[in-house]
PDB file of N, CA, C and O in Angstrom:
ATOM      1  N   UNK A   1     -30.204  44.632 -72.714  1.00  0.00           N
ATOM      2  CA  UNK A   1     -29.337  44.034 -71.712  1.00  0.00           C
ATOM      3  C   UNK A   1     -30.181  43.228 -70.727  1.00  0.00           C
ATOM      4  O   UNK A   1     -31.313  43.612 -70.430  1.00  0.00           O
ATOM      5  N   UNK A   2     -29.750  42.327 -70.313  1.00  0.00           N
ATOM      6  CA  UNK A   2     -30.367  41.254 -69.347  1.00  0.00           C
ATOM      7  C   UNK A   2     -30.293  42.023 -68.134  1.00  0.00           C
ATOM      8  O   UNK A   2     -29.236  42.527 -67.753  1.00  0.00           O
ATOM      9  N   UNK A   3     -31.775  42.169 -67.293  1.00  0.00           N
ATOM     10  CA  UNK A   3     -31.817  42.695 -65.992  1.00  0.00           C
ATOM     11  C   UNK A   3     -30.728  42.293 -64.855  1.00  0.00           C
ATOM     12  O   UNK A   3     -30.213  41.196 -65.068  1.00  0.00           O
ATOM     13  N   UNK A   4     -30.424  42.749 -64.068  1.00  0.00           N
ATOM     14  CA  UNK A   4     -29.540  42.626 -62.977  1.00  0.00           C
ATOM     15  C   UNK A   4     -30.093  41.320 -62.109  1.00  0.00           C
ATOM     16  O   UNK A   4     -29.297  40.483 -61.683  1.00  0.00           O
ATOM     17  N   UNK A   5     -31.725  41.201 -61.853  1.00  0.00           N
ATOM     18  CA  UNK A   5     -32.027  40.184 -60.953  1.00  0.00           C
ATOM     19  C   UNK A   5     -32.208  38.746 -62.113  1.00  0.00           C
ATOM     20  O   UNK A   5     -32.654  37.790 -61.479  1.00  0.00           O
ATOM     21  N   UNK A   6     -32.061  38.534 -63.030  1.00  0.00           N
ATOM     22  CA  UNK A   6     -32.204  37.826 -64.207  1.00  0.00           C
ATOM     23  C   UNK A   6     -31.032  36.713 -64.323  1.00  0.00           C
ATOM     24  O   UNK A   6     -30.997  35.484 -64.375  1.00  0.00           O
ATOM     25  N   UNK A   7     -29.743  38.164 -64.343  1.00  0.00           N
ATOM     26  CA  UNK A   7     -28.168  37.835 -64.518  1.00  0.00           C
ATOM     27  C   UNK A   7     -27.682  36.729 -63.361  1.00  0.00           C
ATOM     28  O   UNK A   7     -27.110  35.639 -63.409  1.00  0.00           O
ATOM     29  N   UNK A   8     -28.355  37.815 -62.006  1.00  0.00           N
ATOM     30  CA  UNK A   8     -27.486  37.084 -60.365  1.00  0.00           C
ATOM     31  C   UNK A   8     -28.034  35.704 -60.788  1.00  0.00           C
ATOM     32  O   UNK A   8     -27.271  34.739 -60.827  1.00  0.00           O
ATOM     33  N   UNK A   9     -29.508  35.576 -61.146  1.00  0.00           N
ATOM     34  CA  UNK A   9     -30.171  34.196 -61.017  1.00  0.00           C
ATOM     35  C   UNK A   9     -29.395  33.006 -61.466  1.00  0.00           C
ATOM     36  O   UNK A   9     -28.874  32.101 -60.813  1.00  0.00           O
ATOM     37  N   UNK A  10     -29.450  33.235 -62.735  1.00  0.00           N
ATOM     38  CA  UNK A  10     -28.795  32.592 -63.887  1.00  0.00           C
ATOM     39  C   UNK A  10     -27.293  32.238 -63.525  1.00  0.00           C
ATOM     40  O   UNK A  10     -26.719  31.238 -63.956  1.00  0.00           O
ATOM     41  N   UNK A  11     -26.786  33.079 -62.769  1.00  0.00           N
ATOM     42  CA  UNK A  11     -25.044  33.008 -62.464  1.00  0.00           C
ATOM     43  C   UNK A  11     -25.166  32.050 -61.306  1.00  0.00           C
ATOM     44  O   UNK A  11     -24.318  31.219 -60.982  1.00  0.00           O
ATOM     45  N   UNK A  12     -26.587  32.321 -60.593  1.00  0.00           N
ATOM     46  CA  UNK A  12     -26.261  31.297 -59.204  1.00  0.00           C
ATOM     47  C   UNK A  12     -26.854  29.587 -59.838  1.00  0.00           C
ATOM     48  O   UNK A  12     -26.314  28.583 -59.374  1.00  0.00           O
ATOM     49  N   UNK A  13     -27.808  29.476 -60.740  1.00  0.00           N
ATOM     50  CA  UNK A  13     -28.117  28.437 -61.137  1.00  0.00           C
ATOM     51  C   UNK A  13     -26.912  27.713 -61.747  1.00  0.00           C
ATOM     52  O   UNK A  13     -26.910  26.501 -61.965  1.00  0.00           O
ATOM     53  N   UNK A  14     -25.647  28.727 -62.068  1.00  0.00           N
ATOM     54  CA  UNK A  14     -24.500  27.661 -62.628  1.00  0.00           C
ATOM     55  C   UNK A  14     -23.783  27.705 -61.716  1.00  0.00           C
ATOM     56  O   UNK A  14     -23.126  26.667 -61.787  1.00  0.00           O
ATOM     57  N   UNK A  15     -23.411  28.371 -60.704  1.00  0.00           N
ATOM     58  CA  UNK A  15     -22.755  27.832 -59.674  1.00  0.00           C
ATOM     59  C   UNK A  15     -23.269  26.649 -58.971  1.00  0.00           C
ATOM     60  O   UNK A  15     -22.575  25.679 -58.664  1.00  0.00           O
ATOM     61  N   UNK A  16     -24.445  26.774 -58.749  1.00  0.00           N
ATOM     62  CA  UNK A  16     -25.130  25.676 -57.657  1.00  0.00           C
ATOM     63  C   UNK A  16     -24.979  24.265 -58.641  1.00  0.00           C
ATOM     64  O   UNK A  16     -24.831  23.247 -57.966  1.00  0.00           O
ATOM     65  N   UNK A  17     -24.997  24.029 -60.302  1.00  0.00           N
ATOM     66  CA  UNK A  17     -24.516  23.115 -60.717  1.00  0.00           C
ATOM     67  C   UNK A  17     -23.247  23.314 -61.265  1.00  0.00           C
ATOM     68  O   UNK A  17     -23.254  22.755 -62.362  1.00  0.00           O
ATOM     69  N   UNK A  18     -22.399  23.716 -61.098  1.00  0.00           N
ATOM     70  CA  UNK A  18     -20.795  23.539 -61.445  1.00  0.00           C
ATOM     71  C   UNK A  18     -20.010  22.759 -59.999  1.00  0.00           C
ATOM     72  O   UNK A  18     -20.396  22.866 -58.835  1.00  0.00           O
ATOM     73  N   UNK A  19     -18.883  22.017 -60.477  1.00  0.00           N
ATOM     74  CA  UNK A  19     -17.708  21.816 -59.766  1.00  0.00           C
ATOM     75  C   UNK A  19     -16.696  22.859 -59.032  1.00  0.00           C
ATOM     76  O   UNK A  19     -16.167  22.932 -57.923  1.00  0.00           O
ATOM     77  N   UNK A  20     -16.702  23.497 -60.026  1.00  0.00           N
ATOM     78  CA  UNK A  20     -15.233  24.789 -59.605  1.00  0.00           C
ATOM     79  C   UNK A  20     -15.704  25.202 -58.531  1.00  0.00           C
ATOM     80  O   UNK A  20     -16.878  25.108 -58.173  1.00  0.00           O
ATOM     81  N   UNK A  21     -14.838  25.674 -57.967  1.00  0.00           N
ATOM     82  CA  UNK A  21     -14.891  26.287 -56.273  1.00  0.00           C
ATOM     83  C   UNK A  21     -14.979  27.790 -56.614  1.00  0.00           C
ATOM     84  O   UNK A  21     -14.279  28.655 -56.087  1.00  0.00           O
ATOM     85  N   UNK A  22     -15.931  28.001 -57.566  1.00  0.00           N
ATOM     86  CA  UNK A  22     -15.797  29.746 -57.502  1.00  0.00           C
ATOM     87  C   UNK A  22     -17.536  30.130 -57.082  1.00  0.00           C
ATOM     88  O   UNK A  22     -18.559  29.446 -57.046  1.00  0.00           O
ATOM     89  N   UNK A  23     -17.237  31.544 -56.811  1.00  0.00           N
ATOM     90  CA  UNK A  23     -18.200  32.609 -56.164  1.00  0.00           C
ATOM     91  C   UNK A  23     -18.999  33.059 -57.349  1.00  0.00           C
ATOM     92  O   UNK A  23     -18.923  32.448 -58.415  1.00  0.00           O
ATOM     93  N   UNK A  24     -19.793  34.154 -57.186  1.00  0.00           N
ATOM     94  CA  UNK A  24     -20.455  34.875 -57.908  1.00  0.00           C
ATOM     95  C   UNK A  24     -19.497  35.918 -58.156  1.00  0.00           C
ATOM     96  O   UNK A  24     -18.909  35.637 -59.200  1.00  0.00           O
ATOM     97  N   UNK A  25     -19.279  36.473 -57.904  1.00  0.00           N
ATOM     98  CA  UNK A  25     -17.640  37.430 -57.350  1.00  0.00           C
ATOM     99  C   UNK A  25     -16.817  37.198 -58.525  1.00  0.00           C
ATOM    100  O   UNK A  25     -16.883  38.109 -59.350  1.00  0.00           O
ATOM    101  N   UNK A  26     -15.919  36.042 -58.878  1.00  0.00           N
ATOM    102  CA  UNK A  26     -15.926  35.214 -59.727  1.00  0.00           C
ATOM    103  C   UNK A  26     -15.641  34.721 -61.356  1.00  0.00           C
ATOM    104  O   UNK A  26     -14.761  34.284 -62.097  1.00  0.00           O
ATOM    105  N   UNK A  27     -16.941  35.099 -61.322  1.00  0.00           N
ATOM    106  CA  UNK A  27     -17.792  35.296 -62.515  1.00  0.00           C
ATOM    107  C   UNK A  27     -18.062  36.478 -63.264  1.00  0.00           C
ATOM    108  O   UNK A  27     -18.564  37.493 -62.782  1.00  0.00           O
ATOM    109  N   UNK A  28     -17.610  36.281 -64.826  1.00  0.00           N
ATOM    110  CA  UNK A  28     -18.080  37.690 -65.192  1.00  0.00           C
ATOM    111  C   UNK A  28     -18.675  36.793 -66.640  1.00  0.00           C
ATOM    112  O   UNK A  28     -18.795  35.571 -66.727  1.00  0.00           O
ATOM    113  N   UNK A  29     -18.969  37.761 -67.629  1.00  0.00           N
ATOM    114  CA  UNK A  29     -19.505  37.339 -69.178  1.00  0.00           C
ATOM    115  C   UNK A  29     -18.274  36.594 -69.924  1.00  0.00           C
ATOM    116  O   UNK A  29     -18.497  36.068 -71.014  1.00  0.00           O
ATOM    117  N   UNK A  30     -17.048  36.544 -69.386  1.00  0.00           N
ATOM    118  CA  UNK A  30     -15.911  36.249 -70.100  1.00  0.00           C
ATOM    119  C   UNK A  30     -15.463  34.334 -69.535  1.00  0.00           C
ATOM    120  O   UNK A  30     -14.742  33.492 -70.070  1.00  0.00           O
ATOM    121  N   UNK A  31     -16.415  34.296 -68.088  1.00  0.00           N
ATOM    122  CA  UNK A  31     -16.335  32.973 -67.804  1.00  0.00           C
ATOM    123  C   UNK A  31     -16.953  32.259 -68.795  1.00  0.00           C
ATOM    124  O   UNK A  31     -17.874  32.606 -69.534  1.00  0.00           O
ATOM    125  N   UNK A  32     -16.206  30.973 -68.720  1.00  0.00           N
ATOM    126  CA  UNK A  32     -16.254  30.204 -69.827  1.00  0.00           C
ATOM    127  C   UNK A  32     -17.096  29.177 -69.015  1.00  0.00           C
ATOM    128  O   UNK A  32     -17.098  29.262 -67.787  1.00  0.00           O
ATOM    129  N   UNK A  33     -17.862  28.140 -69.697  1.00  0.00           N
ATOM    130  CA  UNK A  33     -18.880  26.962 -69.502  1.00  0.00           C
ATOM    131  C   UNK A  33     -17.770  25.880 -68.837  1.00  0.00           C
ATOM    132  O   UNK A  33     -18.161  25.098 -67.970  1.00  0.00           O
ATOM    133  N   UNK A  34     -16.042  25.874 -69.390  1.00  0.00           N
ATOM    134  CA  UNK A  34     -15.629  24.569 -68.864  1.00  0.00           C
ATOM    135  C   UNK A  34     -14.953  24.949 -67.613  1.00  0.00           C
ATOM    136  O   UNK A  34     -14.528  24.107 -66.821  1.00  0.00           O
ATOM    137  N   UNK A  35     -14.820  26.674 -67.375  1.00  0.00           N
ATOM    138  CA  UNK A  35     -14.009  27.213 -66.256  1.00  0.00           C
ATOM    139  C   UNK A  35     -15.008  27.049 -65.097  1.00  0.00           C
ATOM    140  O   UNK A  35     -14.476  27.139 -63.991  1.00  0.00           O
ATOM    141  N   UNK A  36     -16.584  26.787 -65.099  1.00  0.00           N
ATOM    142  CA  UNK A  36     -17.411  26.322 -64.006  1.00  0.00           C
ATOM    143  C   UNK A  36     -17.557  24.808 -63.925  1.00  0.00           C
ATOM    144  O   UNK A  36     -17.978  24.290 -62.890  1.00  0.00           O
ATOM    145  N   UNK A  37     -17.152  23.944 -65.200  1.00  0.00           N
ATOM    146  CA  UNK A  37     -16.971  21.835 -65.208  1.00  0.00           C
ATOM    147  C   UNK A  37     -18.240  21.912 -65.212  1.00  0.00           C
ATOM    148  O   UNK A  37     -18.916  21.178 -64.491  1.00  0.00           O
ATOM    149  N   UNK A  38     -18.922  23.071 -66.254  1.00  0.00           N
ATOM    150  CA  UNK A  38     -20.343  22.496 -66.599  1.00  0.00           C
ATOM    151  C   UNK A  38     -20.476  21.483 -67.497  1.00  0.00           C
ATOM    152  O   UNK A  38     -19.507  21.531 -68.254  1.00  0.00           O
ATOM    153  N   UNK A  39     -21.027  20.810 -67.710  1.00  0.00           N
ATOM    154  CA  UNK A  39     -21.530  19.435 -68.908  1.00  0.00           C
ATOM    155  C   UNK A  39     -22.528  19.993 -69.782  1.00  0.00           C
ATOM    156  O   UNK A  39     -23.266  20.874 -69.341  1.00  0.00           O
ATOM    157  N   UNK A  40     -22.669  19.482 -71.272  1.00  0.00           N
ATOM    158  CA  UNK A  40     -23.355  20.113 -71.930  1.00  0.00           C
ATOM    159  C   UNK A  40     -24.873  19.873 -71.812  1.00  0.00           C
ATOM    160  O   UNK A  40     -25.752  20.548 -72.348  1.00  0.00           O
ATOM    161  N   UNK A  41     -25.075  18.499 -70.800  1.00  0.00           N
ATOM    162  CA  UNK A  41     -25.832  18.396 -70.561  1.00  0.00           C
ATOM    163  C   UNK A  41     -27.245  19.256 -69.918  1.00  0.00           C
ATOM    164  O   UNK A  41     -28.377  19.500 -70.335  1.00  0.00           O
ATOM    165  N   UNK A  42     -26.243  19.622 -68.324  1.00  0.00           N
ATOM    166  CA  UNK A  42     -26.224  20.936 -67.416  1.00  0.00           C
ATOM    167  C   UNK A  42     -26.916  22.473 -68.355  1.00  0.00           C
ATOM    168  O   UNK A  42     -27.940  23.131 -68.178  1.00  0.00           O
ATOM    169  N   UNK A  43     -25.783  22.584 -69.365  1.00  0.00           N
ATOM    170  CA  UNK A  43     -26.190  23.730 -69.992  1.00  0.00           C
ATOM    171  C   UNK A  43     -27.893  23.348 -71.302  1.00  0.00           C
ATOM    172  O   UNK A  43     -28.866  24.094 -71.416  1.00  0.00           O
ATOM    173  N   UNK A  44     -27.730  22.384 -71.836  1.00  0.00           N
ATOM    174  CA  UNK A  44     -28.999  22.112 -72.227  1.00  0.00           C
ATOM    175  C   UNK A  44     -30.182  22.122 -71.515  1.00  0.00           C
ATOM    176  O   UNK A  44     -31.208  22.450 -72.110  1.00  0.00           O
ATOM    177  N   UNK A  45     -30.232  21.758 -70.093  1.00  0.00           N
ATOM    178  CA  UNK A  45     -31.264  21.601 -69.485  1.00  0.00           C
ATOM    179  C   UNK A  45     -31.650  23.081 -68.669  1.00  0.00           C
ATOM    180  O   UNK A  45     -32.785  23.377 -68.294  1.00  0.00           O
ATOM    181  N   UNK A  46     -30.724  23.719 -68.536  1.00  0.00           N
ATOM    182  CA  UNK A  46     -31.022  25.251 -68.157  1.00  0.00           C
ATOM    183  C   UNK A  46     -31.235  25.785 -69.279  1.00  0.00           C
ATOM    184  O   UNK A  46     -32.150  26.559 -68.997  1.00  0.00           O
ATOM    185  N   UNK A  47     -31.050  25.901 -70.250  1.00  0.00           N
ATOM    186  CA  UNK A  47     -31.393  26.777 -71.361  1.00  0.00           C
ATOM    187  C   UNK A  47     -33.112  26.364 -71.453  1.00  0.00           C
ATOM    188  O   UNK A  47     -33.981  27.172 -71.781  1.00  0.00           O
ATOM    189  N   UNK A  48     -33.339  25.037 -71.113  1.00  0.00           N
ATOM    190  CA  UNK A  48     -34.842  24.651 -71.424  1.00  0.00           C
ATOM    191  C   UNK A  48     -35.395  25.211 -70.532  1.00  0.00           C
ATOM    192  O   UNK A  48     -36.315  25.913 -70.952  1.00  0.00           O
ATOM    193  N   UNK A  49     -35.236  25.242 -69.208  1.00  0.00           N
ATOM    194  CA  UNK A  49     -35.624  25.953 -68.237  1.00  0.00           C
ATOM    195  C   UNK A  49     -35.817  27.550 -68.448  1.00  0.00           C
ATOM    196  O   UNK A  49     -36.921  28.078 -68.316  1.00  0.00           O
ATOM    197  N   UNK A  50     -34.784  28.186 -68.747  1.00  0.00           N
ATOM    198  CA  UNK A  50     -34.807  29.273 -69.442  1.00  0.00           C
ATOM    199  C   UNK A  50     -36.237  29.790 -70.075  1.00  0.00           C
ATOM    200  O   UNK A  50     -37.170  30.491 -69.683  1.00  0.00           O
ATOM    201  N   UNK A  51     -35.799  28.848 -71.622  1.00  0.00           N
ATOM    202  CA  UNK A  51     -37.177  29.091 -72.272  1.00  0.00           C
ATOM    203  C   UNK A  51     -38.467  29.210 -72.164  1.00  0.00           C
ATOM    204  O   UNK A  51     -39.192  30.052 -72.694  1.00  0.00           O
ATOM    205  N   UNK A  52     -38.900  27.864 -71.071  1.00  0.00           N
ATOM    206  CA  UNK A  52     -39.703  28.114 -70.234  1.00  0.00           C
ATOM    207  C   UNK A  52     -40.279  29.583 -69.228  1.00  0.00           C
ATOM    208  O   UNK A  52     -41.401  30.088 -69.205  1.00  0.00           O
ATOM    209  N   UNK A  53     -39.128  29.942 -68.529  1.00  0.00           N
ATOM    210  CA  UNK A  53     -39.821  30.908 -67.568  1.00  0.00           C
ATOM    211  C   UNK A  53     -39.877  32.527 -67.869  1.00  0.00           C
ATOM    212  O   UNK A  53     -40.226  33.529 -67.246  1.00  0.00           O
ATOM    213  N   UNK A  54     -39.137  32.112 -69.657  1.00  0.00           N
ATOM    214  CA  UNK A  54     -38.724  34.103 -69.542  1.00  0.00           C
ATOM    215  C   UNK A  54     -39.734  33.468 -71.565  1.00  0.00           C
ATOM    216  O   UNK A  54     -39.041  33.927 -72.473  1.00  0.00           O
ATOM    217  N   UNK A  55     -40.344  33.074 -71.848  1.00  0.00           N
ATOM    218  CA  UNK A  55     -41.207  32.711 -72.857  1.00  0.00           C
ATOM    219  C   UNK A  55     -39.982  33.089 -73.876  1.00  0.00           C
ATOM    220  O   UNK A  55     -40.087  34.175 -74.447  1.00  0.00           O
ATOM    221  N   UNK A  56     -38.902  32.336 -74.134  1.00  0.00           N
ATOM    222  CA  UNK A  56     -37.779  32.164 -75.205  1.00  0.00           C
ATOM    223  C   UNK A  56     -37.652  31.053 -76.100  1.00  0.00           C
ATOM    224  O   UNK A  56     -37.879  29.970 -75.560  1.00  0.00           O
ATOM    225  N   UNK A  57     -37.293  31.005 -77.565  1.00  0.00           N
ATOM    226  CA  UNK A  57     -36.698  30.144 -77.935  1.00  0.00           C
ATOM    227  C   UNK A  57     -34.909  30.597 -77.742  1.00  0.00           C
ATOM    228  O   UNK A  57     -34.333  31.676 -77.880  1.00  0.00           O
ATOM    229  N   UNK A  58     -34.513  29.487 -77.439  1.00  0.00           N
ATOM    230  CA  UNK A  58     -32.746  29.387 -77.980  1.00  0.00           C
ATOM    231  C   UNK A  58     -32.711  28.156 -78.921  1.00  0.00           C
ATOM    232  O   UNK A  58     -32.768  26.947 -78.699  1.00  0.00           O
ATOM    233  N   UNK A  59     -32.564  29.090 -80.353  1.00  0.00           N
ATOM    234  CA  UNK A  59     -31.614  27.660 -80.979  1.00  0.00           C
ATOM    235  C   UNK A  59     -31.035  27.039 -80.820  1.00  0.00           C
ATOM    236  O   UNK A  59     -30.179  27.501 -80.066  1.00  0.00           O
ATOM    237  N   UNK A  60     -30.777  25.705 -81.147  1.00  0.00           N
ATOM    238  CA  UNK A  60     -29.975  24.359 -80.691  1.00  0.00           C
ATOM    239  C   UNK A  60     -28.733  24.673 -81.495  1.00  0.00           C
ATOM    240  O   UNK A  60     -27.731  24.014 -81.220  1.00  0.00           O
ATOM    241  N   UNK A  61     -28.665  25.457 -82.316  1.00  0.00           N
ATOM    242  CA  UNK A  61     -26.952  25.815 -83.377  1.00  0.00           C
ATOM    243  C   UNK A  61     -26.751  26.420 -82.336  1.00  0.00           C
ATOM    244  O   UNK A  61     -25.826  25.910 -81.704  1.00  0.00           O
ATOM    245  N   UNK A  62     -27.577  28.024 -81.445  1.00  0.00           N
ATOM    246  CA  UNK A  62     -26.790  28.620 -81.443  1.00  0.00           C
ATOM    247  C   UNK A  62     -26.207  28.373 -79.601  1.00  0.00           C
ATOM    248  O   UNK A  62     -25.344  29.133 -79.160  1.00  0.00           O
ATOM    249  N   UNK A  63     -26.695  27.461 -78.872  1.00  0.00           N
ATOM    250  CA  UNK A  63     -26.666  26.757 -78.028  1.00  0.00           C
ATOM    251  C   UNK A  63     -25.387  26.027 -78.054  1.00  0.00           C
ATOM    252  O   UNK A  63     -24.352  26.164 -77.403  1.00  0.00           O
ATOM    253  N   UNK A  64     -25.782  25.129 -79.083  1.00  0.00           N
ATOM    254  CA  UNK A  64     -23.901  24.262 -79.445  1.00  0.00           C
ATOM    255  C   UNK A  64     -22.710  25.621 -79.459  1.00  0.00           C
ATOM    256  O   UNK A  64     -21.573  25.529 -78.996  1.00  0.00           O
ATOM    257  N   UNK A  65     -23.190  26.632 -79.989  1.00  0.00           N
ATOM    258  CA  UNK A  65     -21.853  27.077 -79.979  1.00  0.00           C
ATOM    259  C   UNK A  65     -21.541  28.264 -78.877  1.00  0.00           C
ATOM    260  O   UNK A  65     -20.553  28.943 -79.156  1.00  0.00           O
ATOM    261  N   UNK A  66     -22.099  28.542 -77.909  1.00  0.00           N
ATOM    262  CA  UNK A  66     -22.212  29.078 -76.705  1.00  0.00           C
ATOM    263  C   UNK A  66     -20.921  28.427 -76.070  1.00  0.00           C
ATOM    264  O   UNK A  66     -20.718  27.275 -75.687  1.00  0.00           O
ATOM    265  N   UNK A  67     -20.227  29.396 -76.084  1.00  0.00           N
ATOM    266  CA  UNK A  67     -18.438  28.795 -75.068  1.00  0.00           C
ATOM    267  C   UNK A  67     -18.521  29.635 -73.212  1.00  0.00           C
ATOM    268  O   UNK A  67     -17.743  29.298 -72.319  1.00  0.00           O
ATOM    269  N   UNK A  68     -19.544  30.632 -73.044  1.00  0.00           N
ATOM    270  CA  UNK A  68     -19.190  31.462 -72.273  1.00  0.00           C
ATOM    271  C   UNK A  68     -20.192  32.403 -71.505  1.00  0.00           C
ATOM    272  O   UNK A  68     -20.715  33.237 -72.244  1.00  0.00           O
ATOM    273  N   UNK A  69     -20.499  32.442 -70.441  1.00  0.00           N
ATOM    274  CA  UNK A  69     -21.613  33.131 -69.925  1.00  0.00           C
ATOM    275  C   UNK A  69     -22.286  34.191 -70.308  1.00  0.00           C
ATOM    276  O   UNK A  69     -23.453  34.468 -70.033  1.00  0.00           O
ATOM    277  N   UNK A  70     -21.133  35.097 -71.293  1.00  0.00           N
ATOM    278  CA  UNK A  70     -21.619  36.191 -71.760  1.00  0.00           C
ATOM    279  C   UNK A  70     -22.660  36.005 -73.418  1.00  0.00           C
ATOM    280  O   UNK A  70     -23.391  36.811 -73.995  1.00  0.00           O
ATOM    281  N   UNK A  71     -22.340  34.818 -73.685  1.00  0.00           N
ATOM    282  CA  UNK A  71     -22.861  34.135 -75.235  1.00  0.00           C
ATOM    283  C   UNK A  71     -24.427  33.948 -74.344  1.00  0.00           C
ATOM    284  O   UNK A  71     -25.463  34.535 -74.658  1.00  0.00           O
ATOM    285  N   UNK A  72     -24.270  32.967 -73.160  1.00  0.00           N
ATOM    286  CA  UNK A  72     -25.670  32.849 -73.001  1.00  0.00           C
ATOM    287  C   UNK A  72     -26.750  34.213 -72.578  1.00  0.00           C
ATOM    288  O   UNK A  72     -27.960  34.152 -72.799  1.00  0.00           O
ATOM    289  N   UNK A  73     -26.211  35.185 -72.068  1.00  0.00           N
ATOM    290  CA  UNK A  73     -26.940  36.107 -71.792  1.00  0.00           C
ATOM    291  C   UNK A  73     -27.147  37.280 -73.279  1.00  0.00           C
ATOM    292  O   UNK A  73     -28.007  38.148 -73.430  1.00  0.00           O
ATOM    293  N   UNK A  74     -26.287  36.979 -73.984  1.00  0.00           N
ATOM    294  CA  UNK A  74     -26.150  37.515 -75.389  1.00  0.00           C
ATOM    295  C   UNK A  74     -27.531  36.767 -76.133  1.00  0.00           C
ATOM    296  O   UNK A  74     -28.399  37.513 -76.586  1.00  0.00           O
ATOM    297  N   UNK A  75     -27.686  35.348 -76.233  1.00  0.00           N
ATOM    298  CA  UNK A  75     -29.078  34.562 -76.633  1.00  0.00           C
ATOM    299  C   UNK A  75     -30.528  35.071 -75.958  1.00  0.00           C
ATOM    300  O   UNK A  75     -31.631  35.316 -76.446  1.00  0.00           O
ATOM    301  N   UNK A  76     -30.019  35.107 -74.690  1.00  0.00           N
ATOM    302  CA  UNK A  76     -31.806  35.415 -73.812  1.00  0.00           C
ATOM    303  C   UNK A  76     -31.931  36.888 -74.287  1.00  0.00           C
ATOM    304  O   UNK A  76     -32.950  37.310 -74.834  1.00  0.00           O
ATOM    305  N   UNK A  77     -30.901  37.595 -74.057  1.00  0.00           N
ATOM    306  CA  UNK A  77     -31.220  39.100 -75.094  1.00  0.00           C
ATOM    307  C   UNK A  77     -31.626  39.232 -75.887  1.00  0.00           C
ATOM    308  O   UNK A  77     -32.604  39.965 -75.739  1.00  0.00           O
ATOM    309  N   UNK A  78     -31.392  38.750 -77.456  1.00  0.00           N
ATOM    310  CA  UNK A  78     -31.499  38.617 -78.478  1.00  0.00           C
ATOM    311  C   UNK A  78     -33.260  37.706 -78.712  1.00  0.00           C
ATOM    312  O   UNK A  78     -34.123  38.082 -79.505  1.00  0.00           O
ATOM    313  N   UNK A  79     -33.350  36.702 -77.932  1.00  0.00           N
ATOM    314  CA  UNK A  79     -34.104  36.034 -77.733  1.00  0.00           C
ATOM    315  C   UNK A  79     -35.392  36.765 -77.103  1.00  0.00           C
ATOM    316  O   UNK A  79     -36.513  36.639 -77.596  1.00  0.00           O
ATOM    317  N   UNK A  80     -35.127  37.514 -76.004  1.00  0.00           N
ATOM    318  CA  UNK A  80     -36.226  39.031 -75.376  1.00  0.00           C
ATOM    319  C   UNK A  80     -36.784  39.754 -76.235  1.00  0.00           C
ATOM    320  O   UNK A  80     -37.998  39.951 -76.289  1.00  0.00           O
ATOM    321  N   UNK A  81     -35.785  40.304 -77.130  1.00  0.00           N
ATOM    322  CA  UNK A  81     -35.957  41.361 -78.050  1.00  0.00           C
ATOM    323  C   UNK A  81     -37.021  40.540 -79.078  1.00  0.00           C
ATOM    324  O   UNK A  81     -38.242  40.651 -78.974  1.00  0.00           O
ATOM    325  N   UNK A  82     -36.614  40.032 -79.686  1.00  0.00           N
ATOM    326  CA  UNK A  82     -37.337  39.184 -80.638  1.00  0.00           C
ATOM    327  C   UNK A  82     -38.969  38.833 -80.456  1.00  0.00           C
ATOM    328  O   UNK A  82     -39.757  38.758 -81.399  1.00  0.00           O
ATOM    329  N   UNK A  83     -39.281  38.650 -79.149  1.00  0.00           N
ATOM    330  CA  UNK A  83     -40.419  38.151 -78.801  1.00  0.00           C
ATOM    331  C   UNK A  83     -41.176  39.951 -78.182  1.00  0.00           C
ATOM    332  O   UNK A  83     -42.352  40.286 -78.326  1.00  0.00           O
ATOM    333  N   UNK A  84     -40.407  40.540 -77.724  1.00  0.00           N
ATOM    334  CA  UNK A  84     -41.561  41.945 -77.858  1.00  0.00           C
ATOM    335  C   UNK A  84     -42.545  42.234 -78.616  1.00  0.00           C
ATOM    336  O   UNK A  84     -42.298  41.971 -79.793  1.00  0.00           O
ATOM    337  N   UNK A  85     -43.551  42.663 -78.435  1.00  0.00           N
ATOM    338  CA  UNK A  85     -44.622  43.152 -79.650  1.00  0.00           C
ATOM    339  C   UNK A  85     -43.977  44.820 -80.131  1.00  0.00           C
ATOM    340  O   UNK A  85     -43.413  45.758 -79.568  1.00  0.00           O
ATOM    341  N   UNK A  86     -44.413  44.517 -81.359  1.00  0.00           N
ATOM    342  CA  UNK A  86     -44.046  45.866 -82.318  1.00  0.00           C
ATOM    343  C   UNK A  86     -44.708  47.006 -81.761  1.00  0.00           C
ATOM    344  O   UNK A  86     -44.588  48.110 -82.291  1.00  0.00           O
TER     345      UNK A  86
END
């Protein structure tokens, strides 16, 4: 599971670029990418960011098909796990 200070981050980096007038409050794993008027752009360039600071790949398939906050924290998970040493 994605740490608690990881999650807030990540939730405030899409608020601070979304339109919608919503909170953190808000927001749960079930918010959707178009319920914040993110651009796929927006979400490409945080995922790179991402990769960068937590040492991740996210696939570009599985990126395209990311509808929802809980998909992206479902990737950096999956993506964590993967990169642990045995």
């Amino acid at each position: 599971m994605v740490d608690a200070a990881l999650r807030a981050s990540v939730i405030q980096r899409l608020l601070a670029a979304s339109d919608a007038k919503l909170t953190a409050a808000d927001v749960d794993d079930a918010t959707s990418f178009s319920d914040l008027d993110l651009s796929s752009l927006i979400l490409v360039m945080l995922a790179a960011e991402l990769e960068i600071e937590l040492g991740i790949s996210i696939d570009d398939d599985e990126l395209i098909r990311m509808r929802t906050i809980g998909d992206l924290f479902k990737a950096i998970e999956n993506n964590q796990q993967g990169n642990r040493p045995a």
